[in-house]
C-alpha positions in Angstrom: 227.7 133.5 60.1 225.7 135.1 62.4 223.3 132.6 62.5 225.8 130.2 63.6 227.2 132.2 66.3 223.7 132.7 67.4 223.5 129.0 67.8 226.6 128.6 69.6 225.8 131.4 72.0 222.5 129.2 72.5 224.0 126.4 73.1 226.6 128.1 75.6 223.9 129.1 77.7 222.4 125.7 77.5 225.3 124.0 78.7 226.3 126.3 81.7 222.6 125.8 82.7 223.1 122.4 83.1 226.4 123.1 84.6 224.8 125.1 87.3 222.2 122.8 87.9 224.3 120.0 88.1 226.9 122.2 90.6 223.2 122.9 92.5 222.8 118.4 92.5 226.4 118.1 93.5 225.7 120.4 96.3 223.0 119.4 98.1 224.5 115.8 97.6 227.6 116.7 99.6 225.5 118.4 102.2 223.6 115.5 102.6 226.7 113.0 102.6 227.9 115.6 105.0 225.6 115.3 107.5 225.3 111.1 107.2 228.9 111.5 108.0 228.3 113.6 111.2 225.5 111.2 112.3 227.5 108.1 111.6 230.2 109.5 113.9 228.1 110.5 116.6 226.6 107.1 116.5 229.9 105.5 116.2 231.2 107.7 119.4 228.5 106.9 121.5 228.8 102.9 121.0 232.7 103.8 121.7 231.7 105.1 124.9 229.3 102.8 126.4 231.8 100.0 125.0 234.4 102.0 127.2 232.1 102.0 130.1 230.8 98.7 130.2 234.6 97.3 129.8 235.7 99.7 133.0 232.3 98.5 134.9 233.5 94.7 134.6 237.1 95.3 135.3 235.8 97.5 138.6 234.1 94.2 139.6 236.8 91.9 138.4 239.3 94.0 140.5 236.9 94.0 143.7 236.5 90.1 143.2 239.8 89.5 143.1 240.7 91.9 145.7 237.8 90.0 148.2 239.3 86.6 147.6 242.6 88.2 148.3 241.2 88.8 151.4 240.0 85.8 152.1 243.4 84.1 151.6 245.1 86.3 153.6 243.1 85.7 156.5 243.0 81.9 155.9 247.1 82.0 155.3 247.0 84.2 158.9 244.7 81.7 160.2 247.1 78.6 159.1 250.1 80.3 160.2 248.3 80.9 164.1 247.1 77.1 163.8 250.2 75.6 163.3 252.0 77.7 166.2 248.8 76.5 168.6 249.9 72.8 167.6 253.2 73.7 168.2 252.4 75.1 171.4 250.1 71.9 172.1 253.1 69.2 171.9 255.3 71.9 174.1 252.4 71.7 176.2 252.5 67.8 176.5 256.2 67.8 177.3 255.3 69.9 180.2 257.3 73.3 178.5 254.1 75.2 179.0 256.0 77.9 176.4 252.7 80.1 175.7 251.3 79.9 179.0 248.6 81.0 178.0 245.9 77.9 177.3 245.5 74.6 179.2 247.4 71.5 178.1 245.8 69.9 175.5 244.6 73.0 174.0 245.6 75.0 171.1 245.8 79.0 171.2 244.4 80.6 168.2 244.2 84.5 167.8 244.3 84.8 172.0 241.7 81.9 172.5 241.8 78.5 173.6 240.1 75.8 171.9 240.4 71.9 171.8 239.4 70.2 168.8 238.3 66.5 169.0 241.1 64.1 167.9 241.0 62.9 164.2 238.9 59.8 164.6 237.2 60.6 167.7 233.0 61.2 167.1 230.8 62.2 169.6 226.6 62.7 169.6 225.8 66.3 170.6 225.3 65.6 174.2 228.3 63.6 174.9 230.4 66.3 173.0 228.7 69.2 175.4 229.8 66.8 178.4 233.2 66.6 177.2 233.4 70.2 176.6 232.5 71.0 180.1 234.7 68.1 182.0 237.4 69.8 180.5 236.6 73.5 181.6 234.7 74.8 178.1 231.8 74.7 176.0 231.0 73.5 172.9 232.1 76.1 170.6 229.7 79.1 169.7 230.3 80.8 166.4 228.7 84.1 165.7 231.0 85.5 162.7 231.0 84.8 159.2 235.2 84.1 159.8 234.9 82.2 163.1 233.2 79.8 161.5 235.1 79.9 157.9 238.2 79.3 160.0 237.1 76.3 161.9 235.3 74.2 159.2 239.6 74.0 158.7 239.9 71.7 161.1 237.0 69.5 160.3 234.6 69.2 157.3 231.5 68.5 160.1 231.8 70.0 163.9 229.0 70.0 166.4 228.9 73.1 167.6 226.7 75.0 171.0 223.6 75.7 169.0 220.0 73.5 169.4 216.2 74.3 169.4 215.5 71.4 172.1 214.3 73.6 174.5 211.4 74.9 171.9 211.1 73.9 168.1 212.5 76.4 166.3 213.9 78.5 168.1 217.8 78.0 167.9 220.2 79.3 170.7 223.5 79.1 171.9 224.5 77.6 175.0 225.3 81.1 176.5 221.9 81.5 176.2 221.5 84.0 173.1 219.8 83.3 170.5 220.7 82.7 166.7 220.6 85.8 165.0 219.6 85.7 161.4 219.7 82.8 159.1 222.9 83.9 157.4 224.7 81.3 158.8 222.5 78.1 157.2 223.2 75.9 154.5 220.7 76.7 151.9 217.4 74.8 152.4 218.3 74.5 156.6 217.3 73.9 158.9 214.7 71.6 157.8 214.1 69.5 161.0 213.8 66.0 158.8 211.9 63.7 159.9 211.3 66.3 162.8 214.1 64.7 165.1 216.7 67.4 163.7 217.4 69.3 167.2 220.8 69.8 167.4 223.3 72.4 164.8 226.8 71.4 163.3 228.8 73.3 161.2 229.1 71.1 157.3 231.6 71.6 154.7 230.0 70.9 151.6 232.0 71.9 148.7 232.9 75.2 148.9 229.9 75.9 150.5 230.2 76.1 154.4 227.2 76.4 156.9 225.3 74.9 159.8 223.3 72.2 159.2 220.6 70.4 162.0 220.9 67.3 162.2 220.3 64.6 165.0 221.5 64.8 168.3 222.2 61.3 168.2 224.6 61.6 165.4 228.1 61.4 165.9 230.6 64.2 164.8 234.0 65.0 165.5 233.6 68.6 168.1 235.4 71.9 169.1 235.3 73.0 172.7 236.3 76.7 173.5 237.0 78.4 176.6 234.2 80.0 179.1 234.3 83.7 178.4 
């Protein structure tokens, strides 16, 4: 008998050994599935957070798009709203009810200035719009901000406006005598001086781009004259 307990007392030993060695595995297993856990939420947070930043970076510029053409509009609905009291004013004007007092018959009052814009159908060259302009007290009209000239391409989609390099190739000015500052204002590609014969600037609509363009002085455009500062 005591044989036989010997052997079961040997093979009690034998089987908690193995239970503590396989308690020992289980351990470090659990350790190690403990950290992969860890890792694979840091990694998991820190895509989650550049996600979070790169959404919030394109909504910022969404918002400050949307917010610019806001803009935009506004000042283009402001800009209609001033138009169509100048044309108001304009046929008051031409039944002698000179109601703004303010601009000459026959012109239109916009934001405090006078301008006269060439009838629909009526096309001048450069020259012979500059000599209508000035019969009639003005200029040709001289545009040195990005919404000046947004708000008149409204009125046509091609204007001949104060601006020309006749006097030397190249070197564009105003017919205040200032120069062209920049080449902000350009159609992309312009001025190209085609066929160098391309000595006179109009302001071109082309899609929803909108610039100045040289063209020849010979051509004929429709024109805006504005008041003599």
């Amino acid at each position: 008998m005591s044989i036989k307990y010997s052997n079961i007392d040997e093979c009690k030993l034998n089987f908690d050994d193995k239970m503590d060695s396989l308690r020992q595995r289980s351990g470090r297993r659990f350790e190690v599935n403990t950290k992969a856990i860890w890792i694979l939420l840091g990694v998991l947070g820190v895509t989650l957070l550049i996600v979070i930043v790169v959404l919030l970076s394109h909504n910022y510029v969404a918002v400050s798009s949307l917010n610019s053409q806001q803009q935009k509009s506004d000042e283009k609905d402001t800009f209609m709203a001033m138009v169509l009291q100048g044309f108001k004013n304009l046929t008051q004007n031409n039944k002698g009810q000179n109601m703004a007092g303010f601009c000459s018959s026959g012109w239109i009052e916009v934001n405090r200035e006078c301008y006269y814009i060439s009838p629909k159908g009526t096309s001048k060259t450069w020259t012979a719009s500059k000599r209508d302009c000035e019969s009639r007290g003005g200029r040709l009209v001289i545009i040195k901000s990005r919404s000046k000239l947004e708000l008149l391409s409204l009125f046509h989609l091609n204007i001949w406006v104060g601006l020309s390099d006749r006097e030397k190739e190249g070197t564009w000015k105003w017919l205040d005598g200032t120069g062209l500052e920049g080449s902000a204002f350009w159609l992309e590609g312009e001025p190209n001086d085609d066929n160098q014969n391309e000595d006179c600037a109009h302001l071109n609509v082309i899609a929803a781009e909108i610039g100045f363009n040289d063209n020849n002085c010979e051509s004929v455009f429709p024109y805006i004259c504005e008041t003599l500062e």
